[in-house]
N, C-alpha and C positions, 0 to 999 in steps of 0.2 A: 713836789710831793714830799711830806716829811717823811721820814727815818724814824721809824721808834729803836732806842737801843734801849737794852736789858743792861740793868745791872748787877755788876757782880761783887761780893764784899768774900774778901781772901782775907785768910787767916795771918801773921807773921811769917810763921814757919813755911806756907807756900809762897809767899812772897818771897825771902829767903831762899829757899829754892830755884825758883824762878831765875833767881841773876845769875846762880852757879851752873845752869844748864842752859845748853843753846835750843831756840824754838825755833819754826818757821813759820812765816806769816805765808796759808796758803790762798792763793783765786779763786775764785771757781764758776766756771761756765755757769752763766743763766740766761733767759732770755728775754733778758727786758735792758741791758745793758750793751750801747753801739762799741762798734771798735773803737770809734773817734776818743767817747769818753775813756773807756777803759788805759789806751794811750795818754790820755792829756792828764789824769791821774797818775798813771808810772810816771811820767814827767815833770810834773809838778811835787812830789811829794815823797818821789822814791828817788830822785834825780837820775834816771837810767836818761840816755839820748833815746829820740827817736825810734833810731834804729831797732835797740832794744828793747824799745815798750813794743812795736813792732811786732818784734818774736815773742814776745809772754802773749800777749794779744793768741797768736795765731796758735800759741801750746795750751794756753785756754782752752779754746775754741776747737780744737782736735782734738784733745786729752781730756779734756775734763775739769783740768786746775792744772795747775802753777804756784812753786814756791818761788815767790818772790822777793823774800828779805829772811835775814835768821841773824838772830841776837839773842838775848836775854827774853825771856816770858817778858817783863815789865815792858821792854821796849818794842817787842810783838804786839802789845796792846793796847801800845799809843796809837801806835800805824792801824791795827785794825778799826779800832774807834773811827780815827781819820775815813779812813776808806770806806765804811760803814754808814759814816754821815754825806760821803759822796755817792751812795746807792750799790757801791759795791757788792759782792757777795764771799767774804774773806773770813778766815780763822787762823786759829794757831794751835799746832803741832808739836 
């Protein structure tokens, strides 16, 4: 099933921004996404082990979401992109 993704066109000055402040790329519970995928994505693409896709998985799925990476805005929105076109359900904070 395709992914539509919206796009978004930023100014300089938020761009700018963006790399001087840390964001978090968050998860978040839905229900149309299996554990299996949501793991084999942290795995693939976040390099967490196992183990660890694991527990974001299961802090998901209790909590409601999960911060899963934090960097710069610009590089919070490569990963969301990424993860957006795998069905995810993620943002940044």
């Amino acid at each position: 099933m395709p992914t539509e993704i919206q796009e978004q066109t930023l100014t300089f000055e938020e761009l700018m921004a963006g790399l001087k402040e840390m964001h978090r790329l968050i998860l978040w519970n839905d229900d149309h996404n299996t554990f299996e995928h949501v793991i084999h994505c942290m795995m693939k693409y976040l390099d967490y082990t196992e183990g660890q896709a694991e527990k974001i998985a299961w802090k998901v799925h209790n909590e409601g979401k999960c911060a899963v990476l934090e960097g710069s805005f610009t590089e919070m929105e490569v990963y969301r992109k990424i993860l957006q076109q795998e069905g995810l359900t993620v943002s940044v904070e």
